[in-house]
C-alpha positions as CSV (number, residue, x, y, z in Angstrom):
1,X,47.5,-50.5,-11.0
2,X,47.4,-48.0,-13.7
3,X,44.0,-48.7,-14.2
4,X,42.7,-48.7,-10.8
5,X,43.9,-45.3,-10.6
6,X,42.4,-44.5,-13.6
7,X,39.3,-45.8,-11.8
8,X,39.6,-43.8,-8.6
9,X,40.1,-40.7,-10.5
10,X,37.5,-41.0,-12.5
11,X,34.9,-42.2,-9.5
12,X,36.8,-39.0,-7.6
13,X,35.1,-36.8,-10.2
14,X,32.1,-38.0,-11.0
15,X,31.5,-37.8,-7.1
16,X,32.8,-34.2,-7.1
17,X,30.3,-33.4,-10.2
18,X,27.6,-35.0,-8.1
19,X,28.5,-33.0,-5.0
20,X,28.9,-30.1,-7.1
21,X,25.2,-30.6,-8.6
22,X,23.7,-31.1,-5.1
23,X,24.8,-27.8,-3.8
24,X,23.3,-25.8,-7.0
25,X,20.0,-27.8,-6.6
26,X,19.8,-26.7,-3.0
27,X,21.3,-23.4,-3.0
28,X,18.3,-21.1,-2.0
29,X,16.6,-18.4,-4.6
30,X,17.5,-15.1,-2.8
31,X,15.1,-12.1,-3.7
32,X,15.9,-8.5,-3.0
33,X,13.1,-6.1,-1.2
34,X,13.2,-2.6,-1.4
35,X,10.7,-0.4,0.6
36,X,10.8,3.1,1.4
37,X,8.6,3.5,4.6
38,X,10.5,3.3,7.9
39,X,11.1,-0.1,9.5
40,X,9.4,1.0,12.7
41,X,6.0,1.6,9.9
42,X,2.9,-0.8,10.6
43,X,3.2,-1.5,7.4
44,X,6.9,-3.0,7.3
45,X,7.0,-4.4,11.0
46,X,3.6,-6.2,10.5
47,X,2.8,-6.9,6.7
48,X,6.1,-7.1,4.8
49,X,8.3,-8.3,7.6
50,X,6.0,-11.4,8.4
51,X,5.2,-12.0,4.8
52,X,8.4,-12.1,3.6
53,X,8.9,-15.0,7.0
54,X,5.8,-17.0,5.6
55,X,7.5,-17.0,2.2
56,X,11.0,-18.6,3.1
57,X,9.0,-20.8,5.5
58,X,6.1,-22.3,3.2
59,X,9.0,-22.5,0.6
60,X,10.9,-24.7,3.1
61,X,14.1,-21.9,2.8
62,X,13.7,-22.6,-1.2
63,X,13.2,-19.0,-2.0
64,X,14.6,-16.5,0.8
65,X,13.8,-12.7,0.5
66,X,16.2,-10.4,1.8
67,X,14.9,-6.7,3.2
68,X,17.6,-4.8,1.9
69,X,18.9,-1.8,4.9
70,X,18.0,0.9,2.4
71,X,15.6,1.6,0.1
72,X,17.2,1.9,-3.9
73,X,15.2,4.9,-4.9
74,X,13.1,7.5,-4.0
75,X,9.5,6.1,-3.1
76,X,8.1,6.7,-6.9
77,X,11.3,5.1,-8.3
78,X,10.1,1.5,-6.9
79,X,8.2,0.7,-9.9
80,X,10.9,1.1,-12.2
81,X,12.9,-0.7,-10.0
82,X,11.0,-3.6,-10.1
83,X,9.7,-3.3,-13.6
84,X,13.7,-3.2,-14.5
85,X,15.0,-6.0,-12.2
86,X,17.2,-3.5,-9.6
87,X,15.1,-5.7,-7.1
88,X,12.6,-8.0,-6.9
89,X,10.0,-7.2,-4.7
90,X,8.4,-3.4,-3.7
91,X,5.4,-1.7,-3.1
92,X,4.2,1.5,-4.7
93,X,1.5,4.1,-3.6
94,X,-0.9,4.9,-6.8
95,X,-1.0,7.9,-5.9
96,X,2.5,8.7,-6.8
97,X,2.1,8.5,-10.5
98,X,-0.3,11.2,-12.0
99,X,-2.7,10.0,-14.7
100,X,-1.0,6.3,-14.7
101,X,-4.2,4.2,-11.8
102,X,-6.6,6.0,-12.5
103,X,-8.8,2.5,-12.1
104,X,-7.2,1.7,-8.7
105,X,-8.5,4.9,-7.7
106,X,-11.8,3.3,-6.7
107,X,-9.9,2.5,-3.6
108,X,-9.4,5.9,-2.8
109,X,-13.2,7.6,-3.3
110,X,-13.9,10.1,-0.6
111,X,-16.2,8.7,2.4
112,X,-16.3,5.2,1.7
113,X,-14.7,2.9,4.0
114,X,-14.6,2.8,8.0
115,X,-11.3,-0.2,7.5
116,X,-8.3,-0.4,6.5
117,X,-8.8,-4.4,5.9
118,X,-12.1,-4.0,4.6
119,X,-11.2,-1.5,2.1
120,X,-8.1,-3.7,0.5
121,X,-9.9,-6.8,0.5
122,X,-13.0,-4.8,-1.5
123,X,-10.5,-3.0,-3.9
124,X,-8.3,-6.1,-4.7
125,X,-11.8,-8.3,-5.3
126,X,-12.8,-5.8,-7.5
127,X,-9.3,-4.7,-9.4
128,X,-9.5,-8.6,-10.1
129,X,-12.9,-9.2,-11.1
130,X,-13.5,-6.0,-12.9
131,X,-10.1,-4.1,-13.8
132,X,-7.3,-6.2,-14.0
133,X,-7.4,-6.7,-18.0
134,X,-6.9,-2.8,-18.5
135,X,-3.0,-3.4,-17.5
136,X,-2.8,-0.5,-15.3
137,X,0.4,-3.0,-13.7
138,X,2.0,-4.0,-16.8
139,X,5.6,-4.8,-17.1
140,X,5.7,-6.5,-13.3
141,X,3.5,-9.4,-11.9
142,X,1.1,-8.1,-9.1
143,X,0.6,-9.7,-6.1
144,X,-1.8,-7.8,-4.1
145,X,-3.7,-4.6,-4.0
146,X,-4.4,-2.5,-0.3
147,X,-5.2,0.3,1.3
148,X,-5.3,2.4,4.8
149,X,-7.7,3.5,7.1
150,X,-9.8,6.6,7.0
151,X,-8.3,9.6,5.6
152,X,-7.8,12.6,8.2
153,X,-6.8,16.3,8.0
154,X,-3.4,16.8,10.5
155,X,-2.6,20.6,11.4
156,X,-0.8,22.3,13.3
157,X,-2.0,25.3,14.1
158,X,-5.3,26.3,12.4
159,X,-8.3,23.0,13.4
160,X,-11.1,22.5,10.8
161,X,-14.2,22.4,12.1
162,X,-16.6,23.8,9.1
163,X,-15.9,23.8,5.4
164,X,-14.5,27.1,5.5
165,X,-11.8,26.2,7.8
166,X,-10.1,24.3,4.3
167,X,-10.1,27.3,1.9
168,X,-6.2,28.9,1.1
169,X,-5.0,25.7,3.7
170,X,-1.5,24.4,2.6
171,X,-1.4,21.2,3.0
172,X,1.0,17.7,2.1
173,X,-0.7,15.3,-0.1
174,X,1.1,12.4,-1.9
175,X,-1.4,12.5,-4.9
176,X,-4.1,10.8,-6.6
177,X,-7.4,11.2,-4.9
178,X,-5.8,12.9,-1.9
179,X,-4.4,15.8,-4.7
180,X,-7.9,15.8,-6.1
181,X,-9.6,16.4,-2.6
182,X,-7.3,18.8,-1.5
183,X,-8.3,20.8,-4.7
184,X,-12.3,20.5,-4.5
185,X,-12.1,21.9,-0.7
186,X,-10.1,24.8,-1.6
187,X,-6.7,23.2,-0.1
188,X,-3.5,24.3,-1.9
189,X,-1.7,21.2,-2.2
190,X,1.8,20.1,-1.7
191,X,2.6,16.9,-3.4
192,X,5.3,15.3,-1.6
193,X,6.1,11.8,-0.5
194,X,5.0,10.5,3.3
195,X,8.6,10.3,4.6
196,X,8.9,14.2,3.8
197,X,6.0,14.5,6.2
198,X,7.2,16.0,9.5
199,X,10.1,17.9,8.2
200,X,7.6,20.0,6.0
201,X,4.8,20.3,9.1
202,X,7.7,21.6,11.5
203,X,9.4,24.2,9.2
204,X,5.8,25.6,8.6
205,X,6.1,24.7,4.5
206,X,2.2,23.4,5.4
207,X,0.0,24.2,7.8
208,X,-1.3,20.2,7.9
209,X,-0.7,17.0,6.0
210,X,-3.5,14.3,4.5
211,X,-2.6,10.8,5.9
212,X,-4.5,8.2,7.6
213,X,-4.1,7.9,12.0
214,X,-1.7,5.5,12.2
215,X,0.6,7.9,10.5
216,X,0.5,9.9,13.3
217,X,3.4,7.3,15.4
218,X,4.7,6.2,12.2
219,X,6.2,9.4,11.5
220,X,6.4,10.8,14.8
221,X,4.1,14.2,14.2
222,X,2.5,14.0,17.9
223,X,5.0,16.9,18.5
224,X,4.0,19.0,15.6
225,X,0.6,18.3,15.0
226,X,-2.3,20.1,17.4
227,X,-5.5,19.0,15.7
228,X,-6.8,16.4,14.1
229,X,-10.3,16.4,12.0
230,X,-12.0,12.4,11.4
231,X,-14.6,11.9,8.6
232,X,-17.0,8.5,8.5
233,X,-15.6,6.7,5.8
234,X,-12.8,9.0,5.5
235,X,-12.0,11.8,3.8
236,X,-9.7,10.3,1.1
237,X,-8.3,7.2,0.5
238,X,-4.7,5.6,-1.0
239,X,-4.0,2.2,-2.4
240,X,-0.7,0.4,-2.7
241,X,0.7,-2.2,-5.4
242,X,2.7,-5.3,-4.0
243,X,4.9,-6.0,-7.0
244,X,7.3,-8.5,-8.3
245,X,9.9,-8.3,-11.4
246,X,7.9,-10.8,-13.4
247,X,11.1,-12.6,-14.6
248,X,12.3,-13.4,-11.2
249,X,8.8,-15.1,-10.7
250,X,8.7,-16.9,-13.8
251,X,12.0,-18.1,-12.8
252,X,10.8,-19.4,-9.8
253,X,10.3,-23.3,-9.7
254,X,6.3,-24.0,-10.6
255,X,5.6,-25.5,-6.6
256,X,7.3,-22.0,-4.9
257,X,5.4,-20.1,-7.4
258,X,2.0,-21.7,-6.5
259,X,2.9,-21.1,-2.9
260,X,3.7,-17.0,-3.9
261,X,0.2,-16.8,-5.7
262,X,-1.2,-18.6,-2.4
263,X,0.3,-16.2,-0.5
264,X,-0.8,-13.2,-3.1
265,X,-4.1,-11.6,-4.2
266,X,-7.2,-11.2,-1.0
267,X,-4.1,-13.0,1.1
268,X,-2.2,-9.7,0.7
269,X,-5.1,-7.5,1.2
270,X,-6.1,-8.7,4.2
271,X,-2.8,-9.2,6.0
272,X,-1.7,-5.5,4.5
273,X,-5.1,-3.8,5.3
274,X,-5.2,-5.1,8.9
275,X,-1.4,-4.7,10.1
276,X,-2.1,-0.8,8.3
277,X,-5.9,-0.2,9.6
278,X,-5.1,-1.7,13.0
279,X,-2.6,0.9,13.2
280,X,-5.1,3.7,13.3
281,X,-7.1,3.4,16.9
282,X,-3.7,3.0,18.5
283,X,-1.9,6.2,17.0
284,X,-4.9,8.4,17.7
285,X,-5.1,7.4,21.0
286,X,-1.4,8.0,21.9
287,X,-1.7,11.3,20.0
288,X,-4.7,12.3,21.9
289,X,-3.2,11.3,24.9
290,X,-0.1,14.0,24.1
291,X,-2.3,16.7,23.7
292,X,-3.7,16.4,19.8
293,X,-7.5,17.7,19.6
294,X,-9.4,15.2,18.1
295,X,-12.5,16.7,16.4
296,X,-15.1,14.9,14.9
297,X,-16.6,16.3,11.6
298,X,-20.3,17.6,12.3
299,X,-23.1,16.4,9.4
300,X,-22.9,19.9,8.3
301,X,-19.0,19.4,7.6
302,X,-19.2,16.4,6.0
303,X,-22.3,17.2,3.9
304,X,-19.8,20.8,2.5
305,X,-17.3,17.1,2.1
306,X,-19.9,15.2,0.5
307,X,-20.5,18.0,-2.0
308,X,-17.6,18.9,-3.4
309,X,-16.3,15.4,-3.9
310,X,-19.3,14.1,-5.2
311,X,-17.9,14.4,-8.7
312,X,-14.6,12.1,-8.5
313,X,-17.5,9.2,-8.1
314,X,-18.5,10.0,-11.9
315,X,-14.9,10.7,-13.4
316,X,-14.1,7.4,-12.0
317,X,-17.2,6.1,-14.0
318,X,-15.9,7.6,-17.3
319,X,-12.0,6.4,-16.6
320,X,-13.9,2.9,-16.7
321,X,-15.4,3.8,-19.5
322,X,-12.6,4.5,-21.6
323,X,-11.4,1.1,-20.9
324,X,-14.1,-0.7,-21.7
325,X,-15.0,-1.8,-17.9
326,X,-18.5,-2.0,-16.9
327,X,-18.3,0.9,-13.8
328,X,-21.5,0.8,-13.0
329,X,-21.6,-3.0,-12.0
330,X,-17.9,-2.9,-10.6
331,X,-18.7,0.5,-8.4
332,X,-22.2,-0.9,-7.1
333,X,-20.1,-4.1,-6.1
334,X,-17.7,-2.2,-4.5
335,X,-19.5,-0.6,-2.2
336,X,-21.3,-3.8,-1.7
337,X,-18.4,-5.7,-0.3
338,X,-17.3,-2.7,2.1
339,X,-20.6,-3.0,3.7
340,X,-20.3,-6.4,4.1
341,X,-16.2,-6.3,4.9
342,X,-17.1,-3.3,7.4
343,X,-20.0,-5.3,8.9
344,X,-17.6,-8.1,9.5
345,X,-15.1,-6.1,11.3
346,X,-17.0,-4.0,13.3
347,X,-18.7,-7.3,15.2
348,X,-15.7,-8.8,15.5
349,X,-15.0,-9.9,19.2
């Protein structure tokens, strides 16, 4: 009797230690997703939120990301963040940390891109062919590169409508190439992140703001804003990192991190590029509609445009340079694949 208790017992455990085993094996990896832009953004409702969805469902529930309610840090915190494991996933805007992309700026060159989607796929397929051995991402695993739609000029008061109309303007930029711009036309430029936007436009601490036209819903300026100046190909551009703490991915079991890199790289660009450009014809329409002049630059305009940005083109060149990069190949390709990403889109039914 003794020993068939013995025997239950120990049958009791090993049972419970199998149980126990079952439950760790199938308890889902959870990661944690910071992001600073509104939830209501394009960007949010119709690149992160779906993304995260088609993660947790290609991973069969294995891995299940969790948009945290509020963002950890400020918007230029999120590398750090990521790099130090606070959370695991985030974007970041290159533009936000002076001197650091100055490769990824390529993205951002004045008058070069009609699409938001064409523009992201171009700049990751040439950050990976060309640039991605320089390390500008070190210390986090990237999983895509993108960018918005045509840069515009927002203002409240005071439209542009000839090159003049820029000189002594004050005006909110978030950096980078937007910074650099802002400078060569004469603008005095405020360097503040997007969320800042409309409570510096409506307190008159600028007289306009730098952002592409889907910015105009996303932060709710068709109150504050009067005028609104387009340039072919945009005036600026900006260019955003997906990232991942890169030992949360190496952690990951090898089949969910295939289905991460499946779902990373052009994947990203071209969901991110879409759900941002897409954005654009929509928000300038319902601004329009409100009141917002829309003016279109005149060739004289963007010629004064053309002009005085003509040299970021070159210091881009010598950035590559100094690491070793063949610029000339990677910028002739560049432009290359936004004729041929911009062709695409625009004979799209």
């Amino acid at each position: 009797m003794l020993t068939l208790c013995k025997k239950l017992l120990l049958s009791s455990g090993l049972a419970l230690t199998l149980s126990s085993a079952q439950v760790a094996q199938a308890a889902p990896t959870e990661l944690a997703v910071s992001v600073w832009l509104p939830p209501t953004h394009s960007l949010v409702s119709g690149f992160i939120v779906p993304w995260l969805a088609e993660i947790e469902e290609k991973t069969e529930g294995r891995v299940k990301p969790r948009l945290l309610p509020k963002a950890v840090t400020n918007p230029a915190g999120h590398y750090d963040a990521v790099r130090n494991g606070l959370v695991d996933i985030s974007f970041i805007s290159h533009a936000y940390y002076p001197g650091r992309f100055d490769l990824a700026k390529v993205a951002s060159l004045p008058l070069t891109g009609d699409h938001g989607e064409a523009r992201s796929v171009a700049a990751w397929r040439i950050y990976d062919k060309y640039l991605a051995e320089a390390g500008e991402h070190r210390g986090v695993k990237l999983l895509g590169i993108y960018g918005h739609g045509p840069g515009l000029i927002l203002t409240s008061n005071k439209p542009v409508r000839q090159i003049e109309d820029f000189q002594g303007l004050k005006v909110r930029v978030g950096g980078g190439m937007a910074a650099d711009v802002a400078q060569a036309l004469g603008i005095n430029p405020v360097v503040k992140p997007a969320p800042d936007s409309y409570e510096l436009i409506s307190t008159g601490v600028v007289d306009g703001l730098f952002f592409p036209g889907e910015s105009i819903a996303a932060f709710k300026l068709d109150d504050v804003v009067r005028y609104i100046t387009t340039f072919p190909g945009g005036l600026y551009g900006d260019s955003h990192g997906l990232i991942m703490n890169e030992r949360t991915y190496n952690n990951l079991d090898e089949k969910d991190r295939e289905i991460i890199d499946q779902l990373s790289g052009e994947y990203v660009a071209r969901m991110a590029g879409a759900a941002w450009g897409a954005a654009d014809k929509t928000s300038l329409e319902a601004g329009q509609a409100k009141g917002i002049e829309i003016i279109e630059a005149d060739e004289a305009l963007i010629a004064g445009v053309r002009e005085r940005t003509q040299r970021f083109e070159q210091a881009w060149l010598d950035a590559a340079a100094a690491k070793n990069i063949d610029g000339q190949a990677a910028l002739k390709d560049f432009y290359h694949q936004l004729e041929q990403l911009d062709a695409e889109i625009d004979t799209r039914p």
